[in-house]
C-alpha positions in Angstrom: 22.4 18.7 -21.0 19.4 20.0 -19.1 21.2 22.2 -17.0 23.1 23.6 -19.8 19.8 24.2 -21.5 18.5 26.0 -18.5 21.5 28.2 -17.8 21.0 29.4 -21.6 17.1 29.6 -21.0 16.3 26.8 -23.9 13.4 25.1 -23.3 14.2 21.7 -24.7 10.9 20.0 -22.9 7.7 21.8 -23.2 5.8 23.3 -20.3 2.9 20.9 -21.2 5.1 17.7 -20.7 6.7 19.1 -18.0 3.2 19.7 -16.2 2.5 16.1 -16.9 5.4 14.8 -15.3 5.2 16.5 -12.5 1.1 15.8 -12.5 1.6 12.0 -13.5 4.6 12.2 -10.0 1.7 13.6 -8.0 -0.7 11.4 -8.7 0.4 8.4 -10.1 4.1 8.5 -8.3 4.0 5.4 -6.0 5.7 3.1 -9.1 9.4 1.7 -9.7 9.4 3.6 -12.9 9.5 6.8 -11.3 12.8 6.7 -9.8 14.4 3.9 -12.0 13.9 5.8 -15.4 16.9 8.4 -16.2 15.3 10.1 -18.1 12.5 10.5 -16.7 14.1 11.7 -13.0 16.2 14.8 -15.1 13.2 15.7 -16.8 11.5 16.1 -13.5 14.4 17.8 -12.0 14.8 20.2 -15.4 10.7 21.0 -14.6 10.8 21.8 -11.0 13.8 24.0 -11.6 12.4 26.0 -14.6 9.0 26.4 -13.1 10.4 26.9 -9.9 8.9 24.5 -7.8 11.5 23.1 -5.6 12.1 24.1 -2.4 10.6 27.0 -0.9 10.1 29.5 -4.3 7.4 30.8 -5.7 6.2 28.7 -8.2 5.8 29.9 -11.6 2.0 31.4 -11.9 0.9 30.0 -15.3 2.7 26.4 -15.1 0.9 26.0 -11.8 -1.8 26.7 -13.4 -1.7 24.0 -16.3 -0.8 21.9 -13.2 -3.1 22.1 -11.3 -5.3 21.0 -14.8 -3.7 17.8 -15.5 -3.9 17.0 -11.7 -7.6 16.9 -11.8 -8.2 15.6 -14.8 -5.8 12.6 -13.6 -7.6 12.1 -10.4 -10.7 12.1 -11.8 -9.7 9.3 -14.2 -7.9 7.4 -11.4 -11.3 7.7 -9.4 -13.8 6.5 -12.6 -11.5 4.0 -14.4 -8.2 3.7 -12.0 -6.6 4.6 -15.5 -4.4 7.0 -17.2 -5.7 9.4 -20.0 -4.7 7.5 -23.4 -2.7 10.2 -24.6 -0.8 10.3 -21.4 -0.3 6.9 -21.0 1.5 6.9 -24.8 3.4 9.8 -23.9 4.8 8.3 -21.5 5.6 4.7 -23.2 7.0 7.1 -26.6 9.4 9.1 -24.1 10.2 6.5 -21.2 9.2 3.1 -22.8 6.9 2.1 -20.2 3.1 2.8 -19.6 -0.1 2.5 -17.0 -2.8 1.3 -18.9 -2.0 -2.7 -19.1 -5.1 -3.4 -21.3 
């Protein structure tokens, strides 16, 4: 489905979830969940090809961009609570069914 999607140019995920998936996998990345969840490992796949940042490309300007964002905004949280951002950490249990936060 997601290559379909791409081959017609649909975007069927947004650039904003994309960059936190690939944001979350950056920062967050050392857990089971990222390479046991289907759903989650196309989604990743269906980012780094639409934005271009697999492999040796030139990554697409403005996603890098928004990024780059999320990646500092989830270090910074990792450093002061060694949490995820609430609204990141329901994204994730609404689209994968699991989640960070354990409180």
């Amino acid at each position: 489905m997601y290559e379909s999607a791409l081959a017609v140019g649909l975007p069927i995920v947004s650039r904003e979830t994309c960059a936190i998936i690939c944001a979350m996998l950056l920062v967050w990345g050392n857990t089971e969940e990222f390479t046991h969840n289907h759903r989650l490992v196309c989604e990743l796949q269906y980012a780094q090809k639409r934005f271009r940042i697999e492999g040796s490309e030139s990554p697409d300007a403005d996603f890098a961009l928004i990024l780059q964002s999320y990646v500092c905004q989830l270090e910074l949280m990792q450093q002061r609570e060694d949490k995820v951002p609430d609204h990141i950490d329901a994204m994730f249990r609404e689209r994968y069914g699991f989640h960070f936060n354990k409180d």
